[in-house]
Gaussian input, Z-matrix of N, CA and C with variables (Angstrom, degrees):
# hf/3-21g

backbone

0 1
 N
 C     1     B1
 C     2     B2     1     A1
 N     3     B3     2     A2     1     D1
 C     4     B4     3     A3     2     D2
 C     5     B5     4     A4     3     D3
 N     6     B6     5     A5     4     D4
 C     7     B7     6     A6     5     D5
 C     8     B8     7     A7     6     D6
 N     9     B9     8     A8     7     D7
 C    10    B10     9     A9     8     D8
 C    11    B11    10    A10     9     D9
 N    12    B12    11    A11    10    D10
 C    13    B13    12    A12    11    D11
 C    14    B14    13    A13    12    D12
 N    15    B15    14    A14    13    D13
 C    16    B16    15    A15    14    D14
 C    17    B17    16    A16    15    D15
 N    18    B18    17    A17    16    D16
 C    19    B19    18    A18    17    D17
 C    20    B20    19    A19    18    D18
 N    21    B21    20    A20    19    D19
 C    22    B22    21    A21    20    D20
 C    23    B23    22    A22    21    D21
 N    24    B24    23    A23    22    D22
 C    25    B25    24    A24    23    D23
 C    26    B26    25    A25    24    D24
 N    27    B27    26    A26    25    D25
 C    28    B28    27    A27    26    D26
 C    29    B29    28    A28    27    D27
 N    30    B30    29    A29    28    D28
 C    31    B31    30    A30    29    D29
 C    32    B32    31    A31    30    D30
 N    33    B33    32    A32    31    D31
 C    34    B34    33    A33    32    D32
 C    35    B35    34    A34    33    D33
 N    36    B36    35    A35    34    D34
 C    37    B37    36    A36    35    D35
 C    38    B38    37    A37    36    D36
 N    39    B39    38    A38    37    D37
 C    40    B40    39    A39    38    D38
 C    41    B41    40    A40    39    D39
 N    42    B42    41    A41    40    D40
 C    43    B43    42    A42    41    D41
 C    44    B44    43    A43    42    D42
 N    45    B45    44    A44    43    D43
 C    46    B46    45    A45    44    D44
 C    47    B47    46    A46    45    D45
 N    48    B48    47    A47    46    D46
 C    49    B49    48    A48    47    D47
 C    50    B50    49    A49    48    D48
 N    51    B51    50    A50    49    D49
 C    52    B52    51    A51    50    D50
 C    53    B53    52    A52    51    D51
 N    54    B54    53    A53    52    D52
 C    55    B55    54    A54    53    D53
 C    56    B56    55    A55    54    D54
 N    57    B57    56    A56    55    D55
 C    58    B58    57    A57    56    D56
 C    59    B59    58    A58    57    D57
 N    60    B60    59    A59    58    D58
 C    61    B61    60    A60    59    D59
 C    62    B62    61    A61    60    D60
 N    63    B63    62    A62    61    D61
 C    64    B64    63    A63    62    D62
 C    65    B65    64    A64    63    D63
 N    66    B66    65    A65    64    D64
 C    67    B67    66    A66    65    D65
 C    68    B68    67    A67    66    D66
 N    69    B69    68    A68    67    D67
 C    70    B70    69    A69    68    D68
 C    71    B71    70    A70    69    D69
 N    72    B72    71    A71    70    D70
 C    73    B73    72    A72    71    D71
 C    74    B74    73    A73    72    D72
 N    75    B75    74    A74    73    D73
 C    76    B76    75    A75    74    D74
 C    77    B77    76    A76    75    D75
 N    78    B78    77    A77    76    D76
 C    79    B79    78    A78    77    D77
 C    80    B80    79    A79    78    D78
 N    81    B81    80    A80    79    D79
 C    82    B82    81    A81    80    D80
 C    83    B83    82    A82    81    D81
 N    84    B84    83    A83    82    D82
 C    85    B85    84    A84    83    D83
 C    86    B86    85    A85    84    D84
 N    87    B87    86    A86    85    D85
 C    88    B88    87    A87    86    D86
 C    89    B89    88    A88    87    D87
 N    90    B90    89    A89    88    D88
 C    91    B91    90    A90    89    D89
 C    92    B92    91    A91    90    D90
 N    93    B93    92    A92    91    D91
 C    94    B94    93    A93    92    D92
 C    95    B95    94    A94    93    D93
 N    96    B96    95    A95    94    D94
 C    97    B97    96    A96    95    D95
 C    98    B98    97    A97    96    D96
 N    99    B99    98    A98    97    D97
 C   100   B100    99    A99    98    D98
 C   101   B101   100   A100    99    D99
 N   102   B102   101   A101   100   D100
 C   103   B103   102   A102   101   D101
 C   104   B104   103   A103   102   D102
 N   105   B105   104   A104   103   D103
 C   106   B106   105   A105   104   D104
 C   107   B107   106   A106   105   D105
 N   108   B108   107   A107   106   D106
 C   109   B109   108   A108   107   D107
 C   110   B110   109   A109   108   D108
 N   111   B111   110   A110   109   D109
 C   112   B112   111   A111   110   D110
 C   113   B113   112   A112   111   D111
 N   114   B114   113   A113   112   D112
 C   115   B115   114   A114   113   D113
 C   116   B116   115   A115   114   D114
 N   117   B117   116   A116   115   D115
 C   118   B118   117   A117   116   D116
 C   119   B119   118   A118   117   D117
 N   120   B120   119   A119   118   D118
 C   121   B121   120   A120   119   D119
 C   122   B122   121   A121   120   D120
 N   123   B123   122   A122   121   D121
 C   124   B124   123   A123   122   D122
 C   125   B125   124   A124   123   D123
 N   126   B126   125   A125   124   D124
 C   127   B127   126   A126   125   D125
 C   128   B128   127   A127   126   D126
 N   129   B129   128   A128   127   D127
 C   130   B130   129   A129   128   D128
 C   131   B131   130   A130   129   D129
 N   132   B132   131   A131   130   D130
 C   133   B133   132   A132   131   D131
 C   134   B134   133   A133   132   D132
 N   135   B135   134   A134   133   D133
 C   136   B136   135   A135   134   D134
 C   137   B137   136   A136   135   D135
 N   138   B138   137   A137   136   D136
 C   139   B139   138   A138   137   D137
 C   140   B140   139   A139   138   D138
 N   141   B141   140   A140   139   D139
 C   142   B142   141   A141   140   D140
 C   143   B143   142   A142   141   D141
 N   144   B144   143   A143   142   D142
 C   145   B145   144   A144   143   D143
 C   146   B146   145   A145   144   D144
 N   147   B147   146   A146   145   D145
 C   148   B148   147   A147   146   D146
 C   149   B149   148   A148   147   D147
 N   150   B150   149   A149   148   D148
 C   151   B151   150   A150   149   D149
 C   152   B152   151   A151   150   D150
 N   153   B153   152   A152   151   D151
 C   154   B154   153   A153   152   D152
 C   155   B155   154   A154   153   D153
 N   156   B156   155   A155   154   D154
 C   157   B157   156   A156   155   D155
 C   158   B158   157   A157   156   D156
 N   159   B159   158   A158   157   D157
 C   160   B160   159   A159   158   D158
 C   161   B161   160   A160   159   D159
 N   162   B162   161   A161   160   D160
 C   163   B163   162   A162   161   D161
 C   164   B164   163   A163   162   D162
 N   165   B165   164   A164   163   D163
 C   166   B166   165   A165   164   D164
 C   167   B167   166   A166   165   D165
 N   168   B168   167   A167   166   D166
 C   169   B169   168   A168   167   D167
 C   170   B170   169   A169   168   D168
 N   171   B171   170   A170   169   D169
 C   172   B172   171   A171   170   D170
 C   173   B173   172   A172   171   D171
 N   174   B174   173   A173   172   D172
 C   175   B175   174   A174   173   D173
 C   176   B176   175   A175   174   D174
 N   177   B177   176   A176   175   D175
 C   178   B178   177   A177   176   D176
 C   179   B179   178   A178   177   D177
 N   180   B180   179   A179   178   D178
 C   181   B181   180   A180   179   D179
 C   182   B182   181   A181   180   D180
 N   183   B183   182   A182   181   D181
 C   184   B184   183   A183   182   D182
 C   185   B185   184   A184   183   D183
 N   186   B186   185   A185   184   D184
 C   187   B187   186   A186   185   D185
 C   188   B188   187   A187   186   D186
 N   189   B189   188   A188   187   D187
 C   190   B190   189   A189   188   D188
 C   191   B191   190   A190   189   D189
 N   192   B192   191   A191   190   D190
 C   193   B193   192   A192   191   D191
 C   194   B194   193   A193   192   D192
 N   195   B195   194   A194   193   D193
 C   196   B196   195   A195   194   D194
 C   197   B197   196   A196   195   D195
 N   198   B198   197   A197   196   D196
 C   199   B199   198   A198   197   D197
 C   200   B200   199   A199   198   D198
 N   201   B201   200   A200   199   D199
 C   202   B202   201   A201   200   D200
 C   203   B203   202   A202   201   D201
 N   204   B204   203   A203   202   D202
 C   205   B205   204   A204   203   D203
 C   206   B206   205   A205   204   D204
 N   207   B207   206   A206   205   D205
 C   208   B208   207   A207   206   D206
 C   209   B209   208   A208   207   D207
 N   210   B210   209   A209   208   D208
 C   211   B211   210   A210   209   D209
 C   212   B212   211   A211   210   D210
 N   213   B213   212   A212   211   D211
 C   214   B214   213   A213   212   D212
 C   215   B215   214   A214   213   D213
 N   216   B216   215   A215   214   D214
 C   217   B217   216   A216   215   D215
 C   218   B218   217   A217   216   D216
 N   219   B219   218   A218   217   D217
 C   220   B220   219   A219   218   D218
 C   221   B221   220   A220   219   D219
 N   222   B222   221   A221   220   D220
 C   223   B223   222   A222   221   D221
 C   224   B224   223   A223   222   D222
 N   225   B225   224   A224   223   D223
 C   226   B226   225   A225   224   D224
 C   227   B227   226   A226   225   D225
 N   228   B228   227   A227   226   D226
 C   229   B229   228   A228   227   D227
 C   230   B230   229   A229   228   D228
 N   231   B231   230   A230   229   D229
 C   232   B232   231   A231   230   D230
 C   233   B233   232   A232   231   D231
 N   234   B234   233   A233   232   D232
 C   235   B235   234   A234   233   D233
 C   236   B236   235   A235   234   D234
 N   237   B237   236   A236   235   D235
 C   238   B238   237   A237   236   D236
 C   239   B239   238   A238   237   D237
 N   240   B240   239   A239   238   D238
 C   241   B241   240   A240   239   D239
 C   242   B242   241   A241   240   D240
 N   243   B243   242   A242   241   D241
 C   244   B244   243   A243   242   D242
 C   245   B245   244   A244   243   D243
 N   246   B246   245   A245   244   D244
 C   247   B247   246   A246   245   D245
 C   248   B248   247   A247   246   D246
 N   249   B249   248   A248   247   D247
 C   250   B250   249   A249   248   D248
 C   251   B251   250   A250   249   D249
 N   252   B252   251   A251   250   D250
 C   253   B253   252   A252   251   D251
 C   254   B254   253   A253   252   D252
 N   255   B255   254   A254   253   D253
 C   256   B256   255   A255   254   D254
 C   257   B257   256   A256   255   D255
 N   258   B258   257   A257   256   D256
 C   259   B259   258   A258   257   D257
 C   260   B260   259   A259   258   D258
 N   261   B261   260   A260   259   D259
 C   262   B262   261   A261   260   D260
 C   263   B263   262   A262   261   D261
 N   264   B264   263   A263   262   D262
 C   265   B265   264   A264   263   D263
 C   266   B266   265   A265   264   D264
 N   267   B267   266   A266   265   D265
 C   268   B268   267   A267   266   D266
 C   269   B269   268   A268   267   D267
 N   270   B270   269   A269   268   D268
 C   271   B271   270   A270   269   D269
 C   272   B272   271   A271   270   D270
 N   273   B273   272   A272   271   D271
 C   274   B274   273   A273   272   D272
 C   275   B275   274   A274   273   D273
 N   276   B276   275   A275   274   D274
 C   277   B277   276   A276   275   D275
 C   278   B278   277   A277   276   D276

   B1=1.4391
   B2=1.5161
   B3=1.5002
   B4=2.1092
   B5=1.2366
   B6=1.3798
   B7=1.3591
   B8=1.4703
   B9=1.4385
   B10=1.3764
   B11=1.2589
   B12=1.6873
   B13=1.7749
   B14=1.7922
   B15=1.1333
   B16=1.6578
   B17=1.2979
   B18=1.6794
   B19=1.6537
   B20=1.3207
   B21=1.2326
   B22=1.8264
   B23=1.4487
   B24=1.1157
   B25=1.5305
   B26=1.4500
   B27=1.2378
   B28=1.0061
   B29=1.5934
   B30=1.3923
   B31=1.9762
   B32=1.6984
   B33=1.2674
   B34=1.7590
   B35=1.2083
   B36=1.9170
   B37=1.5341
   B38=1.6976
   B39=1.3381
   B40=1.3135
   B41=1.7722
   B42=1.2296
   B43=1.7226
   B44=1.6209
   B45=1.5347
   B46=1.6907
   B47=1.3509
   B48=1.8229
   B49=1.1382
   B50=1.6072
   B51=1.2189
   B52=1.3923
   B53=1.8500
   B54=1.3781
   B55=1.4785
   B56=1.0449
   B57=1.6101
   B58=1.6946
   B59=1.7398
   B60=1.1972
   B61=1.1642
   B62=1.6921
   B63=2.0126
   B64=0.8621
   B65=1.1601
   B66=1.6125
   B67=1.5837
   B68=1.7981
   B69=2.1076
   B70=1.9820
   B71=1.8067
   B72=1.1671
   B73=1.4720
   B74=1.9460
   B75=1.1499
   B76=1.6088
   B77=1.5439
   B78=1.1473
   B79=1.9476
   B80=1.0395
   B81=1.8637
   B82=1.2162
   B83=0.9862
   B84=1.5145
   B85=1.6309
   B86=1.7906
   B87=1.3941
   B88=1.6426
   B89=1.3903
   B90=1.4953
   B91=2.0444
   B92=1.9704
   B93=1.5137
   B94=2.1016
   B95=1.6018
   B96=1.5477
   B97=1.3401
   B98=1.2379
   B99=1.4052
   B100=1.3799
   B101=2.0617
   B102=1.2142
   B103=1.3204
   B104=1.8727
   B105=1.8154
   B106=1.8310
   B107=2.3031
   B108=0.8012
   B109=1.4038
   B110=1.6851
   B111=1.5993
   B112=1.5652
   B113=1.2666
   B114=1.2080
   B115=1.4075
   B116=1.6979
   B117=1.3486
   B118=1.7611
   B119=1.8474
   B120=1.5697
   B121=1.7072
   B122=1.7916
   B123=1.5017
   B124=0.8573
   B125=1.8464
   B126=1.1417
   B127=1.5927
   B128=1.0926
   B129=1.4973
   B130=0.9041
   B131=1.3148
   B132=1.2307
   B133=1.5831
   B134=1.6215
   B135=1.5267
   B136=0.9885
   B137=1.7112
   B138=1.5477
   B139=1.4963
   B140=1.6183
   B141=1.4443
   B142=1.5070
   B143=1.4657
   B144=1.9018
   B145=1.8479
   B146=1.2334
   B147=1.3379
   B148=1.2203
   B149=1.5690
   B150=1.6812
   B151=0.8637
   B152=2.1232
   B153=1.1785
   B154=1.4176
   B155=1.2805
   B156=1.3627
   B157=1.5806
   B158=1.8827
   B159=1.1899
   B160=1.9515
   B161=1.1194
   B162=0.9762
   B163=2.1530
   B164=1.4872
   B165=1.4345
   B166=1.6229
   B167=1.7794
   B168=1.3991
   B169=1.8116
   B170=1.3788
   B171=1.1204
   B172=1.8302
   B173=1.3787
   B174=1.5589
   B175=1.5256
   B176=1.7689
   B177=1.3611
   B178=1.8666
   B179=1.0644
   B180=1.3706
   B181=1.5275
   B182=1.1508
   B183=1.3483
   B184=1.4248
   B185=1.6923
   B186=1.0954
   B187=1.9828
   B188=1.6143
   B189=1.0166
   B190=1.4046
   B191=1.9343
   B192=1.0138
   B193=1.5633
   B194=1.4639
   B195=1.0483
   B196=1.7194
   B197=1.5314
   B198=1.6327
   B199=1.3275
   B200=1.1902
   B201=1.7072
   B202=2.0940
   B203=1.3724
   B204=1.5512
   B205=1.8181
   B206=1.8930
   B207=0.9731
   B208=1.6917
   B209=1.7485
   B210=1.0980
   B211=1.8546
   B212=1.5569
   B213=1.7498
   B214=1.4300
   B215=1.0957
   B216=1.5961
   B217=1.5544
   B218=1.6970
   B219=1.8079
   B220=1.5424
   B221=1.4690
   B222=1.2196
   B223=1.9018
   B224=1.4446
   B225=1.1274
   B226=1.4632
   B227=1.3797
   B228=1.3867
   B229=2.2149
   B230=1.0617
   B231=1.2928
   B232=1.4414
   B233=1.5537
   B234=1.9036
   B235=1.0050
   B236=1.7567
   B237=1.2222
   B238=1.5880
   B239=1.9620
   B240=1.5425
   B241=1.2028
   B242=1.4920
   B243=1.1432
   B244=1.3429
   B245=1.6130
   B246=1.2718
   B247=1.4751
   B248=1.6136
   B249=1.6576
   B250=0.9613
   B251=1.8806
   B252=1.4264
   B253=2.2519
   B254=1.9799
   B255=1.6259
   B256=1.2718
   B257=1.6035
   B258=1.3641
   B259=1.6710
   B260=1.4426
   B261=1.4464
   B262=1.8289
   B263=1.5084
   B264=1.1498
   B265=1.4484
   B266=1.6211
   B267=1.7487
   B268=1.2675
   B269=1.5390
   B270=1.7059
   B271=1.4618
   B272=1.7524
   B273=1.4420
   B274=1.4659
   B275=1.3963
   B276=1.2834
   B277=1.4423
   B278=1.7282
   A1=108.43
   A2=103.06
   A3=107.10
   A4=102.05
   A5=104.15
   A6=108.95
   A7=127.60
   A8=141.98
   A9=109.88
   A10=70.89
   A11=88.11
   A12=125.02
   A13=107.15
   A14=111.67
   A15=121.44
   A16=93.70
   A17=102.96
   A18=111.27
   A19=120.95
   A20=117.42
   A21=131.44
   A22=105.17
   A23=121.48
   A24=119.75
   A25=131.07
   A26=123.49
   A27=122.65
   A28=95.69
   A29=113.77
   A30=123.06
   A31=83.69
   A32=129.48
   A33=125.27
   A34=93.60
   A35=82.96
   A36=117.74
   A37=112.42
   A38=133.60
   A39=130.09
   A40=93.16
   A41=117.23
   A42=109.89
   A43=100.54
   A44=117.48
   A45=105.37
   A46=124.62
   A47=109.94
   A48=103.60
   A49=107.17
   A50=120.89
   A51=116.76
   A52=130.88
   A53=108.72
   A54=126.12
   A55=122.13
   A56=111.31
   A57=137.91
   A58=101.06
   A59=112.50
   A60=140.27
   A61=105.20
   A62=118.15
   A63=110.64
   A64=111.95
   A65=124.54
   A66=163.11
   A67=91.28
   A68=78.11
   A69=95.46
   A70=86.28
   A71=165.78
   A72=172.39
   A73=88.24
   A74=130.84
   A75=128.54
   A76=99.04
   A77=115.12
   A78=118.23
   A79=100.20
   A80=141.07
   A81=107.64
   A82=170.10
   A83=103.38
   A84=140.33
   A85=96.75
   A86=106.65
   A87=126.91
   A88=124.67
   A89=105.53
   A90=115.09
   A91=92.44
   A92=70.50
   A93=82.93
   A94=78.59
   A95=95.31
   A96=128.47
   A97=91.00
   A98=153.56
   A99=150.49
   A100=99.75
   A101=107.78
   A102=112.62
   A103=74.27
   A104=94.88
   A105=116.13
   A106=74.48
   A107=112.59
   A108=113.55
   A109=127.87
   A110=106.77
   A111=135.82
   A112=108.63
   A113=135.60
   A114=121.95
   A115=85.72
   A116=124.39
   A117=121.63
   A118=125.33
   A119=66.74
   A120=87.97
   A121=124.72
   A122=111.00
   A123=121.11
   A124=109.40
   A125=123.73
   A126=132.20
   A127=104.76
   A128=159.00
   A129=136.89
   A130=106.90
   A131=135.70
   A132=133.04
   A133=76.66
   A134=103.00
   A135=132.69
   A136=128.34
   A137=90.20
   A138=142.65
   A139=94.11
   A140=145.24
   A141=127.66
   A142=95.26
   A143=110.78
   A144=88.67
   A145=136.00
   A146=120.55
   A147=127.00
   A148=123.52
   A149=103.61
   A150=123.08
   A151=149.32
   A152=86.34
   A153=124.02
   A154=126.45
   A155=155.43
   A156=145.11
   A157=95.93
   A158=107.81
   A159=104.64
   A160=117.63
   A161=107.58
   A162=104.09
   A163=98.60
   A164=109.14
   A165=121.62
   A166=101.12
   A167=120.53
   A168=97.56
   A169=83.40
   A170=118.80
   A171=110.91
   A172=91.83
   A173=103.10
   A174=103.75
   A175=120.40
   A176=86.97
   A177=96.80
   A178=120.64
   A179=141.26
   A180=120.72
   A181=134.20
   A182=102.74
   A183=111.54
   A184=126.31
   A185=97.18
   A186=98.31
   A187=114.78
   A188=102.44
   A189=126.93
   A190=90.39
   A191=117.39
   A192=126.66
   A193=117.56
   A194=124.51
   A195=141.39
   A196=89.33
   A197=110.78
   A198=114.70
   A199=139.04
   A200=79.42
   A201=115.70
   A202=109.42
   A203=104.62
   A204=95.70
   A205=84.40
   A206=104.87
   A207=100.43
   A208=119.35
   A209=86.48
   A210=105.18
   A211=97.51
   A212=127.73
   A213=126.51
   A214=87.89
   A215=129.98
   A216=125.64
   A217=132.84
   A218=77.13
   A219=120.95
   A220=89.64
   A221=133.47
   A222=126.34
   A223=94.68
   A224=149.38
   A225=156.84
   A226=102.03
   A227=93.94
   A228=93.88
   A229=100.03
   A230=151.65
   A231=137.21
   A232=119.16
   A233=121.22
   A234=143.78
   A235=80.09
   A236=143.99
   A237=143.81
   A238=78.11
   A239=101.89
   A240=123.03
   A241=119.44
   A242=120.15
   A243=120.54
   A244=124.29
   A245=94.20
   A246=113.50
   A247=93.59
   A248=125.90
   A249=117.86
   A250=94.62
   A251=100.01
   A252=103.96
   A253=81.58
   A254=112.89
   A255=92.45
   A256=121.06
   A257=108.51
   A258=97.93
   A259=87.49
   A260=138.82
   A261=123.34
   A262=96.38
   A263=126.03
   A264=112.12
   A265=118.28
   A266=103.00
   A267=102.27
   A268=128.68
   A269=108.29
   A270=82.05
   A271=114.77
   A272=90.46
   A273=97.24
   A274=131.31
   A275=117.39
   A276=139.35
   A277=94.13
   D1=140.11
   D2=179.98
   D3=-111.97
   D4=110.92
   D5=170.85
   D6=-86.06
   D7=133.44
   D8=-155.43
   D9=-129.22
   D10=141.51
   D11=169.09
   D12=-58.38
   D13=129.29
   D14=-172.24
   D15=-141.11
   D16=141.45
   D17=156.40
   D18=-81.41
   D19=-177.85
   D20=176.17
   D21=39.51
   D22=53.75
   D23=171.92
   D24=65.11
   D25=14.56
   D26=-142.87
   D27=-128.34
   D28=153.21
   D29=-154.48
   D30=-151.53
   D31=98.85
   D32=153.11
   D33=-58.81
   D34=158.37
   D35=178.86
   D36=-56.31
   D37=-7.01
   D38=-169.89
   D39=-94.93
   D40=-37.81
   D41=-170.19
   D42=-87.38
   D43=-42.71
   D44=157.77
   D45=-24.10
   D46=-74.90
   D47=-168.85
   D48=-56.78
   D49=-38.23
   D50=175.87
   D51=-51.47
   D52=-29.29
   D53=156.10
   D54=-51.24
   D55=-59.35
   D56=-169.85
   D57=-56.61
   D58=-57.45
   D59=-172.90
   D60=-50.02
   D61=-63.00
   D62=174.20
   D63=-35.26
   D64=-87.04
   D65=135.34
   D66=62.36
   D67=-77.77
   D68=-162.54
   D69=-67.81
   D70=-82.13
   D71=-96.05
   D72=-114.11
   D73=42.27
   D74=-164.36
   D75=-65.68
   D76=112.87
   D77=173.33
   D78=-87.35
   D79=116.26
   D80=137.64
   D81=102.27
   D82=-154.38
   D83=-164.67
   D84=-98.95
   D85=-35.81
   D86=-173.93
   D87=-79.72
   D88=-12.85
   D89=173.87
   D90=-177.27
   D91=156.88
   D92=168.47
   D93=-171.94
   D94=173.15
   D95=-137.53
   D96=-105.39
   D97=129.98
   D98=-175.35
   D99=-121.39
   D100=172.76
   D101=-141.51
   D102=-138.74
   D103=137.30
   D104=-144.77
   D105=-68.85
   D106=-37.49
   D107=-179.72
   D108=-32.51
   D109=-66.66
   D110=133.25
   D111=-22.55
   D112=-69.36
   D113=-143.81
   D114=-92.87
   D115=-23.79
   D116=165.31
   D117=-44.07
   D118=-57.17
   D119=173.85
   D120=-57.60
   D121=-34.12
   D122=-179.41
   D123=-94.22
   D124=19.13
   D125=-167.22
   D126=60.07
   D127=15.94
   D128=167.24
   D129=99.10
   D130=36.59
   D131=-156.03
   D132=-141.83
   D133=123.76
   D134=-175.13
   D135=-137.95
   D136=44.85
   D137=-178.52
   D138=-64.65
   D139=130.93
   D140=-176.84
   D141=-74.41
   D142=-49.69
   D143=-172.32
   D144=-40.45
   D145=-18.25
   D146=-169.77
   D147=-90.34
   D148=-10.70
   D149=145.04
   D150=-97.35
   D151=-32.77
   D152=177.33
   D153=-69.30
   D154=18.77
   D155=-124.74
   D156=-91.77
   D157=86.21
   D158=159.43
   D159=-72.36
   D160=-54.70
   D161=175.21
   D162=-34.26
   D163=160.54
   D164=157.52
   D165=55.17
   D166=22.87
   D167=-165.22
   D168=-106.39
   D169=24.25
   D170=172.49
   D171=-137.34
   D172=126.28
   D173=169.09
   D174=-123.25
   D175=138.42
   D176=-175.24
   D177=-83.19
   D178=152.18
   D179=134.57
   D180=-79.22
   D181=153.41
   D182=-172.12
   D183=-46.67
   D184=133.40
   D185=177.30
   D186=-25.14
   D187=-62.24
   D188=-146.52
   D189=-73.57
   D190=-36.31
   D191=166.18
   D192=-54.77
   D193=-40.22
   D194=-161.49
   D195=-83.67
   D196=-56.72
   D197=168.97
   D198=3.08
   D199=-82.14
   D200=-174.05
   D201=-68.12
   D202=-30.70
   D203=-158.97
   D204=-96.00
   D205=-2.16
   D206=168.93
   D207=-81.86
   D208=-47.55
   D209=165.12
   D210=-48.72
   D211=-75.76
   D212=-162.28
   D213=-43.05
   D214=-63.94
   D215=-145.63
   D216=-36.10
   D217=-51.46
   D218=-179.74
   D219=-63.90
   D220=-77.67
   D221=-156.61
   D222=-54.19
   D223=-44.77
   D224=-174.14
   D225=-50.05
   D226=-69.90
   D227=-176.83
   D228=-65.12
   D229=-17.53
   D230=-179.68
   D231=-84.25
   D232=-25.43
   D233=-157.95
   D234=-96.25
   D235=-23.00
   D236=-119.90
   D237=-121.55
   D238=-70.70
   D239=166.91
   D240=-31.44
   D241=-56.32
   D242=167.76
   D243=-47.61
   D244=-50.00
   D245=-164.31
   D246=-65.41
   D247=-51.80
   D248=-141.65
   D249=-84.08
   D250=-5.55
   D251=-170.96
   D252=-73.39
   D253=-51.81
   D254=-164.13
   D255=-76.24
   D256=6.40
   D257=172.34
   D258=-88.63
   D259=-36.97
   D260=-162.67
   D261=-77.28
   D262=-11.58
   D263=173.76
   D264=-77.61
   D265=-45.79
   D266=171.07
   D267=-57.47
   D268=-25.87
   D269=165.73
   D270=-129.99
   D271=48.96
   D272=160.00
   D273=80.29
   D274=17.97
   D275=-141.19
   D276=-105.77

């Protein structure tokens, strides 16, 4: 949604419907409801970044993590693999 900067208080019917619209379609990750306290604390600046943080709101693990437990995985199916050649050997398969 484009919100366009207006003087004297004032929001036309094109960024309304665009508000309204968010509102009923509520994302989320995209608005939440802040508490008259919060928006005190913050002077009254009712800026969304300051409320809103999307960047960073998904967090990964680290490379090097995905790695290791990929490595265990791998020695496991191979240890699994083994095991399962010497039961087809034992009975001849």
């Amino acid at each position: 949604m484009i919100l366009h900067i207006y003087t004297e208080n004032f929001i036309p019917q094109v960024d309304m419907n665009g508000i309204t619209k968010f509102l009923i379609e509520w994302k989320e990750k995209l608005s939440r409801f802040i508490e008259h306290a919060e928006l005190g604390e913050n002077d009254y600046d009712i800026s969304s970044s300051r409320y809103i943080h999307t960047s960073g709101a998904e967090t990964y693990r680290p490379l090097a993590e995905i790695v290791e437990e990929l490595d265990v995985i791998e020695a496991e199916a191979k240890a699994a693999d083994k095991a399962l050649r010497r039961i087809l050997e034992k009975i001849e398969v």
